[in-house]
C-alpha positions in Angstrom: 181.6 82.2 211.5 178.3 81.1 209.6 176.7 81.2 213.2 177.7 85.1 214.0 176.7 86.0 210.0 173.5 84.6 210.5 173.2 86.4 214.2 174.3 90.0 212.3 171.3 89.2 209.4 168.8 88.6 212.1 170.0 91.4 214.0 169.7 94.1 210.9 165.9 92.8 210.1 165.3 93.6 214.0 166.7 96.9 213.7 165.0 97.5 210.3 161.8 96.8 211.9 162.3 98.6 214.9 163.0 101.7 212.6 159.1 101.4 210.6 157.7 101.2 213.2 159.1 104.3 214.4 158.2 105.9 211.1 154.5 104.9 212.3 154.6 106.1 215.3 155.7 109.7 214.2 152.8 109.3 211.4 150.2 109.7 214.3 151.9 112.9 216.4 149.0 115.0 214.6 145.8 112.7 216.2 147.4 113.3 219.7 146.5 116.8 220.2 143.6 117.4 218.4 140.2 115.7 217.5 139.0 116.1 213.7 135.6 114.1 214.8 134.0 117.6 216.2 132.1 119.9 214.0 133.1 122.6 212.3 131.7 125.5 214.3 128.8 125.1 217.4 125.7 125.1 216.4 123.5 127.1 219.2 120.3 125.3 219.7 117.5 127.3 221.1 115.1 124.4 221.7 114.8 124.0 225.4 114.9 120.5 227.2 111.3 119.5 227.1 109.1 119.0 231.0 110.9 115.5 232.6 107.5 114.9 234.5 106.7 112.2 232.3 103.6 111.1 234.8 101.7 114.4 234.2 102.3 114.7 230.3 100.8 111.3 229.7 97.6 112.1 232.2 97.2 115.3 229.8 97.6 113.4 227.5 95.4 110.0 228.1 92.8 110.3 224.9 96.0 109.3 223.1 96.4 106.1 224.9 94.6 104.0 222.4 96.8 105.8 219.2 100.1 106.7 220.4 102.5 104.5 223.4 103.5 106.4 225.9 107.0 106.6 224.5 105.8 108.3 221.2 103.5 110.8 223.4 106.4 111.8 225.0 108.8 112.3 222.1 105.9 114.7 220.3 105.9 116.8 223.9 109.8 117.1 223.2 109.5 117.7 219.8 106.8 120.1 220.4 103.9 118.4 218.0 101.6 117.7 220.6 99.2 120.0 219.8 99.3 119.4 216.5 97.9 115.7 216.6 95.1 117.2 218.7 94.4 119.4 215.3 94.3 116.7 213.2 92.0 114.2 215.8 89.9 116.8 215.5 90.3 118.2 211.5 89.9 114.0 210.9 86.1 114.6 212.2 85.2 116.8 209.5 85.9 115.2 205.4 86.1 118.4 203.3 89.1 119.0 201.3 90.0 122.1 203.6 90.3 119.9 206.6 92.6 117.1 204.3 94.8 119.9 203.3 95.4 121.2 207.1 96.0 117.7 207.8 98.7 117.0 205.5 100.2 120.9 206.1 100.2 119.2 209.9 101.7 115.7 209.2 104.6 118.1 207.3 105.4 120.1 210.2 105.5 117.1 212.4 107.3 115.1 209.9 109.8 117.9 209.4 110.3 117.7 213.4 111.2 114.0 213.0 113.4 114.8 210.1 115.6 117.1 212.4 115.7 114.8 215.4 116.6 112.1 213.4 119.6 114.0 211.8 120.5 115.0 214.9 120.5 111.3 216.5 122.9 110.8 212.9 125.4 113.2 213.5 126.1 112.4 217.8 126.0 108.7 217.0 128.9 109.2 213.7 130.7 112.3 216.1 131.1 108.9 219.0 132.2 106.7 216.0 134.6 109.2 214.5 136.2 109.2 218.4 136.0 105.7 218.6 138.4 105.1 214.9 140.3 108.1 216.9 140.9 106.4 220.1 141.8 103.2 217.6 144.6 105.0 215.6 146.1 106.2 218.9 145.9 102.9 220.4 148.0 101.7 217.3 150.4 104.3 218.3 150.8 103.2 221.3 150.8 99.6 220.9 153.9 100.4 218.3 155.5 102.3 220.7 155.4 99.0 223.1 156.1 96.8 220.0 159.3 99.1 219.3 160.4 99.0 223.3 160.3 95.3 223.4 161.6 94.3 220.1 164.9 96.7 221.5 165.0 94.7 225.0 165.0 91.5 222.7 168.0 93.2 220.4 169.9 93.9 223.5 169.0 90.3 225.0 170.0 88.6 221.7 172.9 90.7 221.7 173.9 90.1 225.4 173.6 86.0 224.9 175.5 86.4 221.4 178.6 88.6 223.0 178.9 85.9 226.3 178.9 83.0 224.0 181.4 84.1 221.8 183.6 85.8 224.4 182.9 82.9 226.4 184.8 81.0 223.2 188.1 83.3 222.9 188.4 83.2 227.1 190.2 79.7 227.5 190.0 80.0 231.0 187.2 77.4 232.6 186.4 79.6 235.6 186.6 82.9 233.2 184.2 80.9 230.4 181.9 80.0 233.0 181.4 83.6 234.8 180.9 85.4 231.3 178.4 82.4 230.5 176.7 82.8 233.6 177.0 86.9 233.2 175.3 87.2 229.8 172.8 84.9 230.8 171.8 87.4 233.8 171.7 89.9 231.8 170.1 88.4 228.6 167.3 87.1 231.3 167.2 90.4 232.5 166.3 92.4 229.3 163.8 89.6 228.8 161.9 90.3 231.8 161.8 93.7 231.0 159.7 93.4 228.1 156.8 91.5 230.6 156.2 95.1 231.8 152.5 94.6 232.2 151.7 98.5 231.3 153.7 99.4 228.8 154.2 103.2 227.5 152.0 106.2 227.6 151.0 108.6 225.8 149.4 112.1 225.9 146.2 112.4 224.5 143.9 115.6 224.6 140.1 115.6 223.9 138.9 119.3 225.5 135.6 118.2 223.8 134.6 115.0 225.9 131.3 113.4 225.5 131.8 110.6 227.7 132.4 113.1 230.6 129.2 114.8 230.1 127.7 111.4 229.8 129.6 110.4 233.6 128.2 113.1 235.2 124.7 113.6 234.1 123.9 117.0 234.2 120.5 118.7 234.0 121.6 119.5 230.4 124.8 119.7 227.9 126.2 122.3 225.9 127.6 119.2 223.9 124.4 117.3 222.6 121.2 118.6 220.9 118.5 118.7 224.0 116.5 116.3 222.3 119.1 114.1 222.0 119.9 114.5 225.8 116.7 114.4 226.9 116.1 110.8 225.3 119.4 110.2 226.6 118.3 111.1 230.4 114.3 110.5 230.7 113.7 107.1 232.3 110.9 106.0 230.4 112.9 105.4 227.5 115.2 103.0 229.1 113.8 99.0 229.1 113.1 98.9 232.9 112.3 102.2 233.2 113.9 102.8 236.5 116.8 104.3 235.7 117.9 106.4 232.3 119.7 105.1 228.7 122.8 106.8 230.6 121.9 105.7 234.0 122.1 102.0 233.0 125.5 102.7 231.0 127.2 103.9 233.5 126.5 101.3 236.0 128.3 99.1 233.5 131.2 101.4 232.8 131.7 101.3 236.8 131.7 98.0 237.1 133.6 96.5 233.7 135.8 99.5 233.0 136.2 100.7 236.6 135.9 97.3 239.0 133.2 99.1 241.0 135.3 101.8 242.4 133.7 104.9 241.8 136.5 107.1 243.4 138.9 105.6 240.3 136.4 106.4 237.3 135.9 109.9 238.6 139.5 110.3 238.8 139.9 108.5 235.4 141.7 110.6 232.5 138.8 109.0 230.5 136.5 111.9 231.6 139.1 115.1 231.6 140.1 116.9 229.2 142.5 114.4 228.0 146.3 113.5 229.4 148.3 110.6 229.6 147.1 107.3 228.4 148.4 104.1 228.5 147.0 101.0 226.4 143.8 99.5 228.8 142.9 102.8 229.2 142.6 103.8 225.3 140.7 100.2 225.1 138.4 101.4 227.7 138.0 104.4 225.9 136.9 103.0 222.6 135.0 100.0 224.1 132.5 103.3 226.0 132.6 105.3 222.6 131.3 102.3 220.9 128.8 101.3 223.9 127.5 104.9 223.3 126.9 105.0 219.6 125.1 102.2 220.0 123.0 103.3 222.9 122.4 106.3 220.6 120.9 104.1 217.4 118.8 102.4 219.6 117.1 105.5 220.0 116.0 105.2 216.2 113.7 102.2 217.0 111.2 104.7 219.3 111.1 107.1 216.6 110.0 104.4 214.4 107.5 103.2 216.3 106.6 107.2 216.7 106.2 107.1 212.8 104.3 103.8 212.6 101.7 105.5 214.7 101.0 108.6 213.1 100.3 106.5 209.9 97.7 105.1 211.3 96.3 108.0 212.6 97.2 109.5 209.5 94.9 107.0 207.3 
């Protein structure tokens, strides 16, 4: 009798488990459908994606060689300052107070620039974190949702072992005791293999507003980013090698970690719709490309530094 008390008691903490985790689960119904990482209302920008023939802005452009890298002359074409360190190359020539006070009425305006492209490179990288800490609440839901499954297949196997073994006591019959020991066994084995389902439960998840699928397919521009932003994003010469974009190198390695090399499956990949069902490696995937991507975008902050360091100099 002590034995089937202390097999009820273990039984109720199960099933009291099982039930939080259900509470959970229902907690996180809200994050499903809708994504409270987007902004408010769409701001319309009117800027233009700036000229992507890099190789002709920098020959226009070669008295800046020995002031500016060619990274920096390119982000004042896209933020639309070239012309104004021309001015001040040339107001630098002359030392009256007039030309100081253009120079510094220039440095503002190109400053201000800056100010706005940096603000923007804040608000995509946080919008990519915000989904990321998204993508990580859901995979908690999900991951519960598995817990909750398994921890029930291990009730019902518990269960199954405990009824054989003490029916397998009352029956005092040895061919009787030995087919309901054998029985519950089966069946006790049986709800244990279900729980080594290798991909567990899904779940629908909606994101009508998807960066990474603007990001898969590269588009000559995207409603969904600033066009400064995009163009950084998408010009090669900001990438190390050079030979292929920030984005083109990411999604060579989203094809081949997330995606095994098979592009057929990553374009057919909820990852890059407007959301559906998801099952656990595909909301890792998910956060592990988010997460990739905000820190693709901060690295963009170290060419706008170097932008900054330069106009200081010229500056002085």
């Amino acid at each position: 009798m002590k034995k089937l008390f202390y097999l009820l008691a273990a039984l109720s903490l199960l099933v009291s488990c099982v039930s939080k985790k259900n509470q959970a689960i229902q907690q996180n119904i809200l994050t499903l459908k809708d994504s409270y990482c987007k902004a408010p209302f769409k701001y319309n920008y009117n800027n233009k994606l700036p000229s992507y023939n890099s190789d002709s802005i920098l020959t226009a452009n070669k008295e800046l060689n020995g002031m500016f890298t060619d990274q920096s002359i390119l982000i004042l074409n896209a933020l639309g300052n070239l012309n104004d360190v021309h001015k001040i190359i040339e107001l630098k020539k002359d030392s009256s107070l007039t030309s100081q006070v253009k120079i510094l009425q220039l440095k503002t305006k190109i400053n201000s620039r800056i100010t706005i492209a940096l603000t923007e490179l804040d608000a995509v990288a946080a919008e990519f974190d915000c989904e990321g800490e998204r993508v990580a609440q859901i995979g908690s839901y999900v991951d519960n949702l598995n817990a909750s499954r398994n921890n029930k297949l291990i009730l019902y196997s518990i269960i199954a072992g405990a009824a054989s073994s003490i029916a397998g006591g009352i029956v005092k019959s040895d061919g009787w005791d030995n087919a309901i020991g054998i029985g519950g066994g089966i069946i006790g084995a049986g709800f244990g293999l279900a729980t080594l389902n290798p991909k567990g439960k899904k779940v629908e998840f909606i994101h009508q507003r998807n960066l990474l699928r603007d990001i898969w397919k590269e588009k000559l521009e995207s409603p969904n980013f600033p066009p400064f932003i995009w163009y950084m994003y998408t010009e090669k010469k900001f990438s190390n090698k050079e030979e292929f974009s920030i984005i083109g190198n990411m999604k060579q390695r989203w094809l081949h970690y997330q995606f095994d090399d098979v592009k057929e499956a990553a374009d057919k990949s909820v990852i890059f719709s407007d959301g559906g069902f998801y099952r656990a490696d595909d909301l890792n995937n998910r956060a592990a490309m988010l997460n990739q991507m905000q820190s693709a975008t901060r690295t963009i902050n170290q060419n706008i530094n170097y932008l900054l360091l330069d106009l200081d100099k010229l500056i002085l």
